[in-house]
N, C-alpha and C positions, 0 to 999 in steps of 0.2 A: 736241351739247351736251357740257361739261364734267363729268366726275368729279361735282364739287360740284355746280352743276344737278339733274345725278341725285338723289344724296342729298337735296337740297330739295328737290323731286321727290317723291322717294320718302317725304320726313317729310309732305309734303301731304297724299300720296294714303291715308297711315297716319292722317291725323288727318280725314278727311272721313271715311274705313271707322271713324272712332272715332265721330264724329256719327251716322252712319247707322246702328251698330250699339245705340247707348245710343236712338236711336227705335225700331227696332225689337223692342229688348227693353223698353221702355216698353210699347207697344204688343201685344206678347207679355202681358206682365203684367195690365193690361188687360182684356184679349181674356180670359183663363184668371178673371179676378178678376169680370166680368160671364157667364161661363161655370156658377157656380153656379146663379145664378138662371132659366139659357135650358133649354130644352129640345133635346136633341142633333138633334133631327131640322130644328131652325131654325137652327140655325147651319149658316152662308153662307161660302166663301171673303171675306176680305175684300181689298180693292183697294188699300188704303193698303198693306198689309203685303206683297201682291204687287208692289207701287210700290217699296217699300223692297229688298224681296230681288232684283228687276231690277237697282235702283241700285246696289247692294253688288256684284252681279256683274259689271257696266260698271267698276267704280271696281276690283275686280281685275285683271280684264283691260287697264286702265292701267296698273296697278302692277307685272302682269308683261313690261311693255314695257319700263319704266321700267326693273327688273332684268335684262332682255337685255342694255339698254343699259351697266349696272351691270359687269354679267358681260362684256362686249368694253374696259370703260376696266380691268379689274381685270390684273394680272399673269399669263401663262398659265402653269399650273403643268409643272415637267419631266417629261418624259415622258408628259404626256397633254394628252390635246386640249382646247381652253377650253371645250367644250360638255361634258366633263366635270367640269368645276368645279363645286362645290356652293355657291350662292349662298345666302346665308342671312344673316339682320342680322347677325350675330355676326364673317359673313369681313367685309360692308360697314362695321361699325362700326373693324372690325382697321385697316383701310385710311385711317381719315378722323381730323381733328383729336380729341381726347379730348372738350374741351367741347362739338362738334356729335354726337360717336359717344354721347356719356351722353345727350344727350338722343333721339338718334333710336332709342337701346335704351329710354328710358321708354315714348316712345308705341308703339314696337310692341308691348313688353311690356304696355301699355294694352289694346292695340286687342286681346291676344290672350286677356287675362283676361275683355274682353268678349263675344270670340266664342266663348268656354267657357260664359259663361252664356248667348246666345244657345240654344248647344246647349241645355242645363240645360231650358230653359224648352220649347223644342220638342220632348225628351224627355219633359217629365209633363203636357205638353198631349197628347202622341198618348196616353200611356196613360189620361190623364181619358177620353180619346174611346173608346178600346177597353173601358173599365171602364164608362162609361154604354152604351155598345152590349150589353155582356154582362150588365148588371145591369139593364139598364131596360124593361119591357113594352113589343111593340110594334116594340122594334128590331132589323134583321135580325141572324140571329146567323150564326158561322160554324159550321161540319162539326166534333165534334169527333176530333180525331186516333185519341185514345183514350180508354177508361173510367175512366181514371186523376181520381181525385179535386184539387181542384185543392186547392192550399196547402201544405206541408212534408213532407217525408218526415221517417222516424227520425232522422237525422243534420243535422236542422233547416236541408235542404238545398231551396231553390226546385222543386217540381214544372212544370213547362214547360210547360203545356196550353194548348191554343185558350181556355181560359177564363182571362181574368183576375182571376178574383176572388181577392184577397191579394198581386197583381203590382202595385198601384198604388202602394204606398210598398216596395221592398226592399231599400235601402239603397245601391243599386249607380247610379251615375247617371255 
């Protein structure tokens, strides 16, 4: 395949990681927003979501094929070896016409402010789940570390404990 190939190519596999990450952060949202109303001990893996995060990880390991191939059409830099070349949109877009490089910098810049909130959401769903585990009758708790009370010190600084109670919102994500 050609240079440009690649890069189409590579804007595909950026814009199907954009589809699949906008359901699964749907689905994320969802899952968290019918989340009030469940009981922590009935919520189930679900299979749509396992479906998705399969397919996200198939559709990377395209795309890092796709940039091997990237990485051998690209110029080899002097004095080092092409398998130390740092491939990243930024050297691929340097390489390619400005009107396909602006566009193939929007969707990856898409696809990666998606996968920031992917995180986001996976982040205050494990802590809803650790804070109904520690708040709610019934469910197993863990060992605490130590006696230490949980929530702020003097210097209104996070105390770290096996218990999360005051960890579910603190500001850090």
């Amino acid at each position: 395949m050609s240079f440009s190939e690649d890069t189409r190519a590579l804007d595909a596999s950026f814009r199907t990681t954009q589809q699949l990450l906008e359901r699964l952060l749907q689905a994320l949202r969802d899952r968290r927003a019918s989340w009030v109303s469940a009981r922590p001990s009935t919520l189930q893996p679900s299979a749509e979501l396992e479906q998705l995060t399969q397919e996200l990880a198939r559709e990377e390991s395209r795309r890092d094929a796709v940039i091997e191939r990237i990485r051998e059409a690209l110029p080899q830099p002097i004095g080092y070896q092409r398998t130390e070349l740092r491939v990243n949109v930024s050297t691929i877009v340097a390489a390619m016409s400005p009107a396909e490089g602006h566009a193939l910098r929007e969707v990856a810049d898409r696809t990666q402010s998606l996968a920031k909130a992917v995180r986001t959401e996976v982040t205050l769903g494990q802590r809803l789940v650790r804070f109904a585990q520690d708040t709610l009758p019934g469910q197993p708790r863990s060992a605490p570390t130590h006696k230490a009370a949980p929530g702020y010190d003097r210097q209104a600084r996070m105390l770290r404990t096996s218990n999360t109670a005051g960890a579910l919102v603190d500001g850090r994500m």
